[in-house]
C-alpha positions in Angstrom: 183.5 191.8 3.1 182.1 191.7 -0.7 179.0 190.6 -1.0 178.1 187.3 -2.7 176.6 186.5 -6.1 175.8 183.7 -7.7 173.5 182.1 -10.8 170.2 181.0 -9.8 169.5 177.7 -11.3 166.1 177.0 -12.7 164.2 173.9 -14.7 162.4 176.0 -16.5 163.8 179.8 -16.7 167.6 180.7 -17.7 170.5 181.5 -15.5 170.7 185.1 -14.1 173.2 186.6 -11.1 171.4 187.0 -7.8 171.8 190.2 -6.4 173.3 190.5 -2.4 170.7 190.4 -0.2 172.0 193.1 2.0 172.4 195.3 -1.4 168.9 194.3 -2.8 167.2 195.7 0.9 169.7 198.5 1.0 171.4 197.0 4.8 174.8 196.4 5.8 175.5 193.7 7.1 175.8 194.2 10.8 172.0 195.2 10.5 170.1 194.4 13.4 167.1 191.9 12.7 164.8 195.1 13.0 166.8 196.8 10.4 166.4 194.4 8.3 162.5 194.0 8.8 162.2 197.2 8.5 163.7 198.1 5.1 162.1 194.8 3.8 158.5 196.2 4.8 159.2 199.4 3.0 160.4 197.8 -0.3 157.6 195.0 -0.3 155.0 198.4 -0.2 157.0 199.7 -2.5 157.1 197.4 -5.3 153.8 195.1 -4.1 152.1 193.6 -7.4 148.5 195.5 -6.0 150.1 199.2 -6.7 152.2 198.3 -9.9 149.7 196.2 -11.7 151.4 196.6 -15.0 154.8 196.8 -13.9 156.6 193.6 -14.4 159.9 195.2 -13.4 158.3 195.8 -10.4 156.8 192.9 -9.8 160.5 191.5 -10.4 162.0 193.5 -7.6 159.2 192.4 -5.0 160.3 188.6 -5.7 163.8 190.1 -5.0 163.2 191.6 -2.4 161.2 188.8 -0.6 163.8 186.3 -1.8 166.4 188.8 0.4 164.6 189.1 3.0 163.8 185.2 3.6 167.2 184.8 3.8 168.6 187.5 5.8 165.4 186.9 8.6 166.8 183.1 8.9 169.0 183.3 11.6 170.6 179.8 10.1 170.4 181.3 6.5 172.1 184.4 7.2 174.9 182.6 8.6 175.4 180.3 6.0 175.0 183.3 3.4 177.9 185.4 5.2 179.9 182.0 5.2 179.9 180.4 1.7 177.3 182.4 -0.5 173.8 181.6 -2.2 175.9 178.1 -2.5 175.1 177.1 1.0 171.4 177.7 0.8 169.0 175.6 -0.8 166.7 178.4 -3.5 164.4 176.1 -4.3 163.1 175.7 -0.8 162.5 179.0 0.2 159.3 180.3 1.3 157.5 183.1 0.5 154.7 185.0 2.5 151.3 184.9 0.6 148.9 188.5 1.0 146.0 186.7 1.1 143.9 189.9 0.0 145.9 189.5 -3.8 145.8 185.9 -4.3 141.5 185.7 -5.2 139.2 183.0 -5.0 140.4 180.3 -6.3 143.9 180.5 -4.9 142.8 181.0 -1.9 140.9 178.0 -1.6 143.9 175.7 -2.6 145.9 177.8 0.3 142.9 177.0 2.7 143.2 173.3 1.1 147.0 172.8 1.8 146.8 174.6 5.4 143.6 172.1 6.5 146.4 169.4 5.4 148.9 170.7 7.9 150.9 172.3 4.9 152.5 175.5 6.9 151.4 178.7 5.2 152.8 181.9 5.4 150.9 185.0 4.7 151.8 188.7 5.2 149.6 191.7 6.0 147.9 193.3 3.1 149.8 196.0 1.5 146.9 198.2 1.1 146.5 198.1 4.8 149.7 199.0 5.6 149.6 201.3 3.1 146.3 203.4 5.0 148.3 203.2 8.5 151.9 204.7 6.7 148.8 207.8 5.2 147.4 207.8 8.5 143.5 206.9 7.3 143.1 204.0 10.0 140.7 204.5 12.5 142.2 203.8 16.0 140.4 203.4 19.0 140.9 203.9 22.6 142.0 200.6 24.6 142.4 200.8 28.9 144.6 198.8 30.5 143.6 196.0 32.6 140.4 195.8 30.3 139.7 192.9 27.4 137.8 193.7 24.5 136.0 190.9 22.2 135.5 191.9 18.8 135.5 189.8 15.5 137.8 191.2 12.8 136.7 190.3 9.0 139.4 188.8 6.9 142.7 190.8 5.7 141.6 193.7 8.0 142.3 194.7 11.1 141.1 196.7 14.0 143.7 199.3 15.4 143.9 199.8 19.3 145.9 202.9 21.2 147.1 202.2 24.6 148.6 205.2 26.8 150.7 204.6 29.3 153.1 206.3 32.0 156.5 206.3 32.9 155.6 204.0 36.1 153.8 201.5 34.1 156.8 201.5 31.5 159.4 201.1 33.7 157.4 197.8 35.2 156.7 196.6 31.4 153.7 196.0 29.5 152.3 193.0 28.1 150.0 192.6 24.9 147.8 189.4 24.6 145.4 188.2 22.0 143.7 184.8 22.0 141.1 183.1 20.3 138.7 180.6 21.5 137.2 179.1 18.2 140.9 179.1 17.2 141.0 181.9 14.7 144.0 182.6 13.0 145.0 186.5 13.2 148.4 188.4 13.6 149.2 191.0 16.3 150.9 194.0 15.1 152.9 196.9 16.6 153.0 200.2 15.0 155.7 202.6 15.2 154.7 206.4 14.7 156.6 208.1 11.5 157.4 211.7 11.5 154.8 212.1 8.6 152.0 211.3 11.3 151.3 207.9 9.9 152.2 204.1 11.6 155.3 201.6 10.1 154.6 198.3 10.7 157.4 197.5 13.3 156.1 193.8 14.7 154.2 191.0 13.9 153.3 188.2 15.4 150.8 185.2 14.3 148.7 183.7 16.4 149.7 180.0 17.2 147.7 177.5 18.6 148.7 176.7 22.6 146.1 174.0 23.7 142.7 174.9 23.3 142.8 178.7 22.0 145.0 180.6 19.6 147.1 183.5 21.3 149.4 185.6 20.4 151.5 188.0 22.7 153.9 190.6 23.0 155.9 191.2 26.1 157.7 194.4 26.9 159.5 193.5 30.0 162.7 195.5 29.8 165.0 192.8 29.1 165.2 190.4 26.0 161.8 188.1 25.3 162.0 185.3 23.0 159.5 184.0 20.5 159.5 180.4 18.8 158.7 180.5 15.5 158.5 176.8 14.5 157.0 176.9 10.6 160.1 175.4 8.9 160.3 173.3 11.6 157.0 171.4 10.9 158.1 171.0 6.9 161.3 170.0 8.5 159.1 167.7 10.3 157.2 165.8 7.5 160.8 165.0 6.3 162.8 163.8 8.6 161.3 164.0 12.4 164.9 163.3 14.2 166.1 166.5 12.3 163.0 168.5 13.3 163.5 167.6 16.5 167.0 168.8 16.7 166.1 172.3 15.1 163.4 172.5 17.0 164.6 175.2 19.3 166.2 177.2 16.0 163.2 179.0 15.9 163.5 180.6 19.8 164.8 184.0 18.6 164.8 188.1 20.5 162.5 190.4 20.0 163.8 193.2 18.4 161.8 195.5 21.1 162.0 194.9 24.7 160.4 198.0 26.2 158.2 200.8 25.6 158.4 204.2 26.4 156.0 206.5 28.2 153.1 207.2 25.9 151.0 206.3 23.1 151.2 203.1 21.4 149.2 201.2 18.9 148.6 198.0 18.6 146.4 195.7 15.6 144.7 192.5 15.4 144.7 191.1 11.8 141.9 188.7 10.4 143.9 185.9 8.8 141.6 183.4 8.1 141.1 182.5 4.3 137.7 182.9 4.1 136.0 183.4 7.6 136.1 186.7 10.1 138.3 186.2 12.9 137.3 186.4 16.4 139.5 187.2 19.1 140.4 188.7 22.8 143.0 191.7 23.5 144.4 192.8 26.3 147.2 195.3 27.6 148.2 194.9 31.2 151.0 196.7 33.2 153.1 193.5 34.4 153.5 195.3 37.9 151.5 193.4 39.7 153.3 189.9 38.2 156.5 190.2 39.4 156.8 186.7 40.2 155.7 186.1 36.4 158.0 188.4 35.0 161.5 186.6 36.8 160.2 183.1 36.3 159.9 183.9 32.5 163.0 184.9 32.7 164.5 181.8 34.1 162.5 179.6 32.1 164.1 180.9 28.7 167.5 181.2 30.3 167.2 177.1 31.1 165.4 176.9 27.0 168.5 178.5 26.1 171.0 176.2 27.7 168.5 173.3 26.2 169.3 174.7 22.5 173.0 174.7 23.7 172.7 171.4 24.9 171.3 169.8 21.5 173.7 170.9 19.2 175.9 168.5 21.1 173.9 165.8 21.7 172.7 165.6 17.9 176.4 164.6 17.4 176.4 162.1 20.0 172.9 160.8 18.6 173.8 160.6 15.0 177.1 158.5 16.1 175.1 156.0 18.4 172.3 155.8 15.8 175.0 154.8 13.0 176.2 152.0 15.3 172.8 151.1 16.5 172.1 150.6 12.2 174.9 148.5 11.9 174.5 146.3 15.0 171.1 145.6 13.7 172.3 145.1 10.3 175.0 142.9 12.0 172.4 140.9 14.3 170.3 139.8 11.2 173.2 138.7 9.1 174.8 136.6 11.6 170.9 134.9 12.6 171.0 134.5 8.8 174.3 132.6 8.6 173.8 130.8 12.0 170.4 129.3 10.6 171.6 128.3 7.4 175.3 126.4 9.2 172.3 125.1 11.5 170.2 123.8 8.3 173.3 122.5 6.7 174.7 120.3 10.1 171.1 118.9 10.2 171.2 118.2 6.2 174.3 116.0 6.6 173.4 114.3 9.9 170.7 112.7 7.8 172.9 111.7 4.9 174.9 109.1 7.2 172.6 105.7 6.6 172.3 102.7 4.4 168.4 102.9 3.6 167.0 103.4 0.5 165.4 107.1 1.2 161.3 106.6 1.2 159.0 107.8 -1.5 156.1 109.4 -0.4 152.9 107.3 -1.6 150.2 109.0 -3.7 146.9 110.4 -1.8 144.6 107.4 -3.3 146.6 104.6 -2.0 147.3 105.8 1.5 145.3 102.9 3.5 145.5 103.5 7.6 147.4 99.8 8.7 146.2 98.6 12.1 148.3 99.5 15.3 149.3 96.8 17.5 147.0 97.1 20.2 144.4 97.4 17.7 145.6 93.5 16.3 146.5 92.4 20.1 143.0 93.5 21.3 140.6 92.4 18.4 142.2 88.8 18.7 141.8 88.1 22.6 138.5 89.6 22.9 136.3 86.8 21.9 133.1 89.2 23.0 134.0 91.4 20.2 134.2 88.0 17.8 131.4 87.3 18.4 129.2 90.4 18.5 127.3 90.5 15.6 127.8 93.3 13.2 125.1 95.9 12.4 124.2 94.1 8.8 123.7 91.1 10.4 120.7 92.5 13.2 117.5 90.5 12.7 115.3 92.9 11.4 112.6 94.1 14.0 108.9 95.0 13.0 108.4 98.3 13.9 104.5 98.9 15.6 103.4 101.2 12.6 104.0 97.9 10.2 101.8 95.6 11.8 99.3 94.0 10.6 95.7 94.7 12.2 93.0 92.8 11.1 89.9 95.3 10.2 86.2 94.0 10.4 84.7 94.2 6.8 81.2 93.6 8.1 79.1 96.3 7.4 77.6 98.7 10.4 74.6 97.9 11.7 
């Protein structure tokens, strides 16, 4: 199948032809989603801005390459790609991962800004990090299994941990954990051992917040393990909720790695905090002794499954009981409207049928209260009220301080 092209359409730059993804990270299209991460990990260290400073062609091919690459590792993307071209996909919205280590001060700070905002920000390991693990310079230390280590991690570095294990303990899978208490933000990596001696970055996973801790995991279980990655979901979110609810399961994808071998691994934590050190909890276990664990996992995410089946269809049924529920409610308040107004009008000419002159309204000053008939009946027949005098016509009483006392002038003796 050709691969697509198409002009890239922008406000404030001229048109150029977009390059095929799968030709711009050098992948055919049956690629696994490992493939693909892979060959986009090596280009992005390739062409990163840090090691061609005064390159702009280079710079140009890393905004290439990361433009391929967030299409091709969208499962939805990819798949509207294959189907109709750059055409089906929106450019302008695509994200790109920030290296935190490049963007310097002030940058950072609005990153930190939009984050605290609930903006989701994506950031990728530091080139020149994974530029010391492909030499080999990264110190590793030894980690046991079964045994949690607390460290604290400085930001855009990481602290590299080997685990050995044996063919027993692969065969019953192993499981990676990493949480934070003060809610840290890190990434867990996974290195891969190249012939040259040094480690490819072969996953990554961020640490997401899962009540009152941070945690991040990787579980090697010997069949396939899924992993939610919901950060278009919460733009998709701030947009339009129904939608974000629909897609919310888009994001429950494989691993590309569901068991290890007997041996040596390594495994990272990576600070990711913008300005902060990071601190965390890792452990390794053999998941032996969880075997009750390890088959409800899987039965859980067999039922998620069949729940991201399940709301492809119902978002059809939704949308076409949500339309009529709009126009029944449009419907009830035009037909209150109308009923009101035929009610107004029926009173309007019940009033019209008579032969009396209709009554002006008097003005404020010459509104005088007339007597009720009681009021007339009553003051006429009670002669006790005739005849009570009114409060004007009280005799005066001398009060005791106005009276007169008669004072002896004669002088004391």
């Amino acid at each position: 199948m050709p691969g697509h092209s198409a002009s890239f359409k922008s406000e404030n730059a001229p048109k150029h032809q977009r390059r095929d993804p799968y030709e711009v990270l050098g992948v055919s299209r049956n690629s696994s989603d490992q493939e693909i991460k892979s060959a986009y990990r090596k280009m992005a260290l390739r062409y990163h801005p840090d090691k061609n400073a005064n390159n702009p062609e280079a710079a140009d091919t890393f905004k290439e390459v990361t433009f391929s690459y967030n299409i091709l590792s969208d499962p939805d993307k990819r798949r509207q790609y294959d189907t109709a071209g750059f055409e089906a996909i929106e450019s302008e919205s695509q994200e790109l991962e920030l290296d935190l280590s490049s963007l310097g001060a002030v940058n950072t700070m609005f990153a930190a800004i939009f984050s605290k905002l609930g903006v989701p920000i994506k950031t990728t390991v530091s080139a020149t990090l994974l530029e010391e693990a492909l030499n080999g310079t990264v110190n590793i230390r030894q980690l046991e299994l079964g045994q949690p280590v607390i460290k604290k991690v400085e930001k855009q570095c990481a602290h590299f941990y080997s685990v050995t294990i044996t063919e027993r303990e692969a065969l019953a899978g192993l499981v990676c954990r990493v949480t934070s208490s003060d809610k840290s933000k890190f990434k867990l990596l996974y290195f891969e051992p190249e012939e040259t001696g040094g480690l490819s970055l072969a996953l990554q996973e961020d640490g997401a917040k899962t009540g009152k801790v941070t945690s991040a995991g990787m579980y090697f279980l010997r069949f396939p393990v899924y992993r939610l990655d919901q950060t278009a979901n919460a733009i998709l979110a701030a947009k339009d909720p129904d939608a974000a609810f629909f897609k919310k399961l888009d994001g429950f994808q494989p691993c590309e790695i569901t068991e290890l071998k007997a041996g040596k691994h390594v495994f990272a934590v990576y600070g990711d905090n913008f300005f902060k050190s990071a601190s965390y909890i890792i452990e390794v276990v053999c998941a032996e002794p969880f075997p009750e664990e390890k088959e409800k996992l899987r039965e859980v995410e067999t039922q998620i499954l069949s729940k991201r089946a399940e709301l492809s269809k119902f978002e059809v049924e939704y949308r076409e009981v949500l339309a009529q529920f709009t126009e029944m409610t449009a419907r009830y308040a035009r037909e209150m409207q109308e009923i009101d107004e035929l009610l107004k009008e029926r009173d309007s000419i019940h009033s019209s049928y008579t032969a009396a002159p209709s009554l002006k309204r008097s003005s404020s000053s010459s509104r005088i209260r007339a007597p009720s008939l009681k009021e007339s009946e009553g003051e006429e027949g009670d002669p006790a009220k005739e005849s009570k005098p009114s409060f004007k016509d009280r005799p005066k009483k001398k009060k005791w301080f106005n009276l007169h006392l008669k004072v002896d002038k004669r002088k004391a003796c």
